[in-house]
N, C-alpha and C positions, 0 to 999 in steps of 0.2 A: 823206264817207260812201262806202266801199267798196261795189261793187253785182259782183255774181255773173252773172256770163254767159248762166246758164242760171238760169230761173225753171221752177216749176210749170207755167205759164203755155205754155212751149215744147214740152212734150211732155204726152198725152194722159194721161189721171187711171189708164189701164190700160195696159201694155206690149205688149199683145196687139188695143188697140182700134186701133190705125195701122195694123195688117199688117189684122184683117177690112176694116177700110171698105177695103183694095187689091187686097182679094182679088176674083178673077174670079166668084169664088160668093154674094157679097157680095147680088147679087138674088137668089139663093134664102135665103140666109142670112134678109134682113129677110121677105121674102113668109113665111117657117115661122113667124117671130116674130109679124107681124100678124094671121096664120090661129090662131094661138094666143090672143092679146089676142079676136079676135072668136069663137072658139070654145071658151073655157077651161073648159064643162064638159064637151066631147067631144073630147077631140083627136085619135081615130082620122078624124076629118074633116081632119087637117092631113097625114096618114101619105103623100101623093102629094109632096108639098110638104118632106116630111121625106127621101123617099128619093131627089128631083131633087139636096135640099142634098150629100146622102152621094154620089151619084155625079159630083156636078161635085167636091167634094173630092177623091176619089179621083183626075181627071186630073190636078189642079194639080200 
């Protein structure tokens, strides 16, 4: 039985999900997402948390 070097298994289900979780913004990134989960009928309550994510992007 031939077997492939590289599985599903070895890289993340997104191509974009290895570089967020390395990114330096990565705590602001999740803090917008859970202020969102516990605020999702007002998310002008997240907009602090939304514009921390925007300017730590911007240095990276």
């Amino acid at each position: 039985m031939a077997s492939n070097s590289s599985s599903w298994q070895d890289s993340p289900p997104y191509p974009s999900a290895a570089r967020l979780s390395d990114s330096l913004c990565f705590p602001q990134y999740t803090a917008s997402l859970k202020c969102l989960e516990a605020n999702y009928d007002d998310k002008s309550r997240c907009q602090n948390l939304f514009d921390d994510y925007k300017e730590c992007k911007k240095k990276e």
